[in-house]
N, C-alpha and C positions, 0 to 999 in steps of 0.2 A: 504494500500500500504506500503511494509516495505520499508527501508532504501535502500536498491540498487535500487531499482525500483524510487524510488523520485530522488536520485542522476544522475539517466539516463534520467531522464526528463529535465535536464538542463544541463549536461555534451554537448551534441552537442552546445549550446551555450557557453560556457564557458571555456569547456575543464577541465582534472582533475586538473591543479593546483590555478583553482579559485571556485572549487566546491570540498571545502572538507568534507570530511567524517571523519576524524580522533577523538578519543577522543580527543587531546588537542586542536583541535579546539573548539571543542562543548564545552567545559569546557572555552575556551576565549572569544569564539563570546557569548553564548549562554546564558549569565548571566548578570548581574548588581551587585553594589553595596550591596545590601538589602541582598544577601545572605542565603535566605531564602526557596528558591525552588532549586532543583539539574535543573541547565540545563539539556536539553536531544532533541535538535535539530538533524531533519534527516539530516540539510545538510546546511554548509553553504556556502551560494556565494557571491561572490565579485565584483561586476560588475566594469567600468568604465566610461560609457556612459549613457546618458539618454536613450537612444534606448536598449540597453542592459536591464533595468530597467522594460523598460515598456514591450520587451518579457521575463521576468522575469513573470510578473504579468498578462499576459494573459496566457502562460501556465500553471501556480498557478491556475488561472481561470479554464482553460479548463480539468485538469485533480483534481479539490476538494482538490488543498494542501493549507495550511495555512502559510501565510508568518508573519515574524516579523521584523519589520524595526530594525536597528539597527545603534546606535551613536558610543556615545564612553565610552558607557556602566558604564555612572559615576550615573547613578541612584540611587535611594533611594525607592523608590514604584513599583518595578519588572517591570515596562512598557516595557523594553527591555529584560526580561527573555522568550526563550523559553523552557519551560518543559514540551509540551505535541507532539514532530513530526513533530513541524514545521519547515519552511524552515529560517534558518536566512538570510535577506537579508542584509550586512554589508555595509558601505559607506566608509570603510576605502581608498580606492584606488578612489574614487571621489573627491580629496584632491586639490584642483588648487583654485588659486586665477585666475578669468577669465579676468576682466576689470577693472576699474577705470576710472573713471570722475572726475577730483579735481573740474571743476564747477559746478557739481550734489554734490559733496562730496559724495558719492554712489561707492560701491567696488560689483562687482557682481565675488558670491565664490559658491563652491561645497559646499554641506551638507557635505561633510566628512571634511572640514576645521576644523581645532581644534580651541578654542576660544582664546587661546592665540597667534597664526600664526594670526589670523586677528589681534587682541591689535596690535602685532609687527609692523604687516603691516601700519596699522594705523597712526601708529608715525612714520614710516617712508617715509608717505607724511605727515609729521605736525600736523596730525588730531588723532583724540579719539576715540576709540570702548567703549563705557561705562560700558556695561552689564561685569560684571567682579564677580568671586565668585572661592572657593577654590579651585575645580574641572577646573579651566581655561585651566590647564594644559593640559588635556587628554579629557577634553571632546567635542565633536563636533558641528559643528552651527547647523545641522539639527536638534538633539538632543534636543539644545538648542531653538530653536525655536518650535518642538514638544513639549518641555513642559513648552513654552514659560516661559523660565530661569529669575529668579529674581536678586539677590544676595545683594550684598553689597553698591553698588550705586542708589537704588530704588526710596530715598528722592526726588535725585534731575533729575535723568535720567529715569524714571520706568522701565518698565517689557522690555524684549525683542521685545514685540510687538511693541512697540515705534520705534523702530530703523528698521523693516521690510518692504522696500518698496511694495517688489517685489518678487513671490513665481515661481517658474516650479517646479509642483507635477504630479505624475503620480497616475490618481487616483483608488482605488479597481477595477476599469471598462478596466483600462489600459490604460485610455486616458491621451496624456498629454496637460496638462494645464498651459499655461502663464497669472499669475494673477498679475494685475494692474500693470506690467509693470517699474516699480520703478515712477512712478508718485507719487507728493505729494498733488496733490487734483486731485479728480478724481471723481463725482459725478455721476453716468453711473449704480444707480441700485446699487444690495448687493455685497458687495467685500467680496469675498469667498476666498481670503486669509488670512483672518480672521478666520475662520472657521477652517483651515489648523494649525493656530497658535496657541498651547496647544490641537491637537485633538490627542497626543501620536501616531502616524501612525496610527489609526482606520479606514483613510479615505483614504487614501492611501502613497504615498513615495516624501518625497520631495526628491527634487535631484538639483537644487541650488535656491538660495537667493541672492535679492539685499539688500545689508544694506546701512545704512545712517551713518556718520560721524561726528562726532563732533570737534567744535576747542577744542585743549589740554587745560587743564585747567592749571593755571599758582599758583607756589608757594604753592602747597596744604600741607596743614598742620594740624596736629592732637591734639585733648585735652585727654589725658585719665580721668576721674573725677572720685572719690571712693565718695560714694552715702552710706544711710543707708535705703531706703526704694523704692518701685517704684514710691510712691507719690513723693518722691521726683526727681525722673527720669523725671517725667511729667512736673514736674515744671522748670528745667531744661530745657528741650527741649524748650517749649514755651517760655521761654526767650531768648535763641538764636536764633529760630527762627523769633520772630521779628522783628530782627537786622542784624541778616547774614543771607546768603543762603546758608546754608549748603547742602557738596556734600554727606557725609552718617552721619549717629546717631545710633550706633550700640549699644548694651548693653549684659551685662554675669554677673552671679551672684559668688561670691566668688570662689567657689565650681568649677564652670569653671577653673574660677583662679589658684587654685589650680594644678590641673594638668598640666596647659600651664606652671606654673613654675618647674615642678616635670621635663619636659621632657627641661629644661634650658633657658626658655624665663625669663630676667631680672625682678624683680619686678620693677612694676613706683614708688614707693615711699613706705616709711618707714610703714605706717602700715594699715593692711590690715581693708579693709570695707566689708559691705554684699553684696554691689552691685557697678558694675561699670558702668562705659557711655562711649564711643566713640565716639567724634565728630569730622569731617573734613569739612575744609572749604577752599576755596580760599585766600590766604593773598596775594592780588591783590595790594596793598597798605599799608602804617604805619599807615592808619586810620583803617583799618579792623582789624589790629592785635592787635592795642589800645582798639579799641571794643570790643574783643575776652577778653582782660584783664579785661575790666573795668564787662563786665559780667561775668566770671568769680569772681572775687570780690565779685558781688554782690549777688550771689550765694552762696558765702562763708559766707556771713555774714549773709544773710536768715536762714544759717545752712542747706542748700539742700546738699550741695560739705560737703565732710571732709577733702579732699587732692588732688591735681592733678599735670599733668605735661604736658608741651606744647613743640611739638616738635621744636628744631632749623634748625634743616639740614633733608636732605634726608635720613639719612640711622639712625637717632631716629626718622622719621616720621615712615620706613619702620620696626623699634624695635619695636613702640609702636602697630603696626597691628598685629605683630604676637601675641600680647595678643588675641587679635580674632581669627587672621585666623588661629594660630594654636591648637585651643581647639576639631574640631572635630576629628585629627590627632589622639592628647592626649589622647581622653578618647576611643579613637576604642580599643585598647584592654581586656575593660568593656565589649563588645559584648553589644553597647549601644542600647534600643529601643528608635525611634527616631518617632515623632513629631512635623507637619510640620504645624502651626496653625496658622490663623490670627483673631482678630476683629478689626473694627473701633478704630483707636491711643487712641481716649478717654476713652477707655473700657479696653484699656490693664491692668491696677493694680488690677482691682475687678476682671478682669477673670482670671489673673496668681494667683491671693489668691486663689479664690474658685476652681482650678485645685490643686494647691498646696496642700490645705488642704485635699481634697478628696483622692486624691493618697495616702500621708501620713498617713491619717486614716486607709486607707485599708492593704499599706503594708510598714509598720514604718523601714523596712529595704532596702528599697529600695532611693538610693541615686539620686537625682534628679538634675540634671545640667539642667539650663533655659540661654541659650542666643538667641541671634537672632536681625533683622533690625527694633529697636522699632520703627526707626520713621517712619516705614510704618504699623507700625499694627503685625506683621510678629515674631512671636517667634515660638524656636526649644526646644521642650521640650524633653527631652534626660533622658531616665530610666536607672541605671548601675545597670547591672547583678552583684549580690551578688555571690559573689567567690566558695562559698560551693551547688550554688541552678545549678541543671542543665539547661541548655539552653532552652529544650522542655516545662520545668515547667516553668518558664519564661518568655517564648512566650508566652501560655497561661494564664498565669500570668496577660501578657499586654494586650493581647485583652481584655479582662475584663476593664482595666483600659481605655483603648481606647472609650469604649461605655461610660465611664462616662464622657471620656474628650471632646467627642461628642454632648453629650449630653449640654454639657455647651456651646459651639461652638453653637451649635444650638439655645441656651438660648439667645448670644449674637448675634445671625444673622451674625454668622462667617462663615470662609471654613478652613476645613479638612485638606486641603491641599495649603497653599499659594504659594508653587512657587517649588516643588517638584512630582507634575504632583498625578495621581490617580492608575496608575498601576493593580495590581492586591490587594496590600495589605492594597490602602482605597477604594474599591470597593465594600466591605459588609457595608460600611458606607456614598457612596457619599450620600444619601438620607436623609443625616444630613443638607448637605449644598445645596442640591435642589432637586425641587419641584415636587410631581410626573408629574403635567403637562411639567414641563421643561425637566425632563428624556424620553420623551414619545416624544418629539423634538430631543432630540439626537439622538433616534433610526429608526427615521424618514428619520432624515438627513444622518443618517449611510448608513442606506438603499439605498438613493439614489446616494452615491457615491462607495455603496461596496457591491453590493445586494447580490452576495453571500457569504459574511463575510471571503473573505480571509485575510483582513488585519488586523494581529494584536488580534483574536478573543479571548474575556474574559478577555481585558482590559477597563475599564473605568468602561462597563458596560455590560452584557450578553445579547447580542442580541438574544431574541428568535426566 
């Protein structure tokens, strides 16, 4: 079926100004982040109702076209690239914050909410949206909970699944489904909004979420610490946490550094180490932040620390982060290949060597930035395109490196992927981090909520 003919299938619903056809559509809906396929969607549409959605998905149904959900296209693993005809189904105009409960603390929003429009929302009943990461800006909840988003508050808040009450997905079959209802115990048999959270649209479309809330956290404040080793990262970590509870522990090695100062973020202090730390915590009190000194100190005189700095006010809390958050900014003009890995917290220093070294071995030119949320296990291993090698040698390049970074993933009973979803571009690899019996359940379950594989198809995993 070419391109006007797919277009006429949803134009009586829609009409031509939410069923586009234009190249600069297809080129804005039809991609992600990753960069690495040409979009080339037949059509995309914009609904704004669940109703609208779900005959969205029974015509898809009934005439064999291929849909692909669509966030706010802040990916990284192509989950939201169309390149082979399909239809993009976009959530931008599903955009409404619907209700509020302050005595649930529960905000029930569209998928096309952006992640920072709910933050805002948040603090302006008093309360905390947690899940927070560099992309807050532009990317959406649905999104966000299709590939159920990590980021930077994991320590102490986890995954986005934590915070999901409550799902209405319309599923590959067309039906739609109100799951668990924003209940917090609910014991009634399997909660298949579970299933929905991190299944990348494979299973079909959410269309809104009840989230949960949290009280604001009070007085939060950050340590930058310059580090010589990642032994000594570990040791570090394990001492403040048995003492405080920390809300994230983030870490970047020099090299990161570099560039977050190249593009004008202040250095913390006078001279440069191999490796840094980020920690934040609550200073709830004068005894917390005595705390915070007295280990720190002791840290220092172990020889773990070589230097640090403790923010005073809001806006060197808010200096000291942009060491972090703005490193993946920095190095995107590298044309970075990126690496979305986790093992077990205790594993991290022996897997980040034996990645290091191997890469290295193989291509001595290639510049390697590692940061990422150590204290969940969770590093981003980040390869920069040498200046002179073309892009296509490159990518191939990586893949190569990818099967050995796998390979060690695998050694360490890691995932591939820890908070960056599977997409299309770890797809030749999930079978690193599961089991062929466990693949054989996915495609089970695909089947029963998408039997004819309109949603999404050739991501995760190829349904035969």
């Amino acid at each position: 079926m070419n391109q006007a003919a797919i277009a006429a299938l949803f134009e009586p619903l829609l009409g031509t100004q939410r069923c586009l056809t234009d190249e600069a559509s297809a080129q804005q809906y039809g991609t992600d982040w990753t960069k690495v396929w040409e979009p080339a969607p037949s059509v995309v549409l914009l609904p704004e109702t669940v109703e609208e959605v779900q005959a969205i998905v029974n015509i898809a149904n009934e005439n064999n076209v291929a849909l692909v959900p669509s966030g706010g296209r802040t990916g990284l693993s192509a989950g939201a690239v169309a390149a082979n005809g399909e239809a993009v189904v976009a959530m931008d105009r599903m955009n409404k914050i619907v209700s509020f409960n302050a005595y649930d603390r529960a905000v029930k929003v569209q998928a096309g909410v952006i992640t920072q429009q709910l933050q805002e929302f948040a603090e302006e009943q008093g309360l905390f949206y947690p899940v927070d990461f560099a992309s807050a800006g532009s990317s959406q909840i649905g999104g966000n909970i299709g590939t159920n988003a990590g980021g930077i508050k994991v320590i102490r808040y986890g995954m986005t699944r934590e915070w999901v009450s409550g799902l209405t997905v319309v599923t590959g079959e067309g039906e739609i489904l109100e799951l668990n209802q924003g209940l917090m115990k609910n014991a009634t048999g399997y909660d298949l909004r579970h299933l929905f959270i991190g299944s990348e649209g494979t299973l079909g479309i959410i269309v809104d979420a009840t989230i949960q809330l949290a009280r604001q956290p009070e007085n939060l404040t950050a340590l930058v610490l310059g580090v010589n080793t990642f032994d000594d990262i570990m040791k570090v970590l394990h001492a403040f946490q048995q003492k405080i509870d920390l809300t994230a522990f983030e870490f970047f090695s020099d090299k990161a550094m570099a560039h977050v100062l190249a593009h004008g973020v202040p250095e913390p202090f006078a001279e440069r180490t191999p490796f840094y730390c980020l920690l934040e915590f609550e200073q709830v009190s004068e005894q917390v932040g005595d705390t915070a000194m007295e280990l720190f100190a002791h840290c220092m005189e172990e020889g773990w620390v070589l230097d640090g700095v403790m923010s005073q006010s809001l806006q060197q809390l808010d200096q000291l982060w942009q060491l972090r958050e703005r490193i993946s900014e920095s190095i995107a003009p590298h044309t970075p290949y990126k690496n979305d890995i986790s093992v077990t917290v205790s594993q991290v220093p022996e897997f980040v060597n034996a990645v290091d070294t191997v890469v290295q071995e193989a291509y001595p030119d290639f510049e390697i930035v590692w940061f990422g949320h150590i204290g969940d296990g969770n590093m981003h291993l980040n390869i920069l395109k040498p200046e002179d090698l073309p892009k296509e040698t490159f990518f191939e390049q990586c893949n190569e490196v990818s099967k050995w970074v796998f390979e060690i993933v695998q050694k360490h009973n890691g995932s591939i992927s820890a908070e960056h979803g599977v997409g299309m571009t770890k797809k030749p690899y999930l079978h690193y981090s599961r089991s062929v019996a466990e693949l054989a359940y996915f495609k089970a379950i695909k089947a029963a909520f998408d039997p004819r594989n309109i949603m999404n198809p050739g991501k995760l995993f190829d349904q035969e």
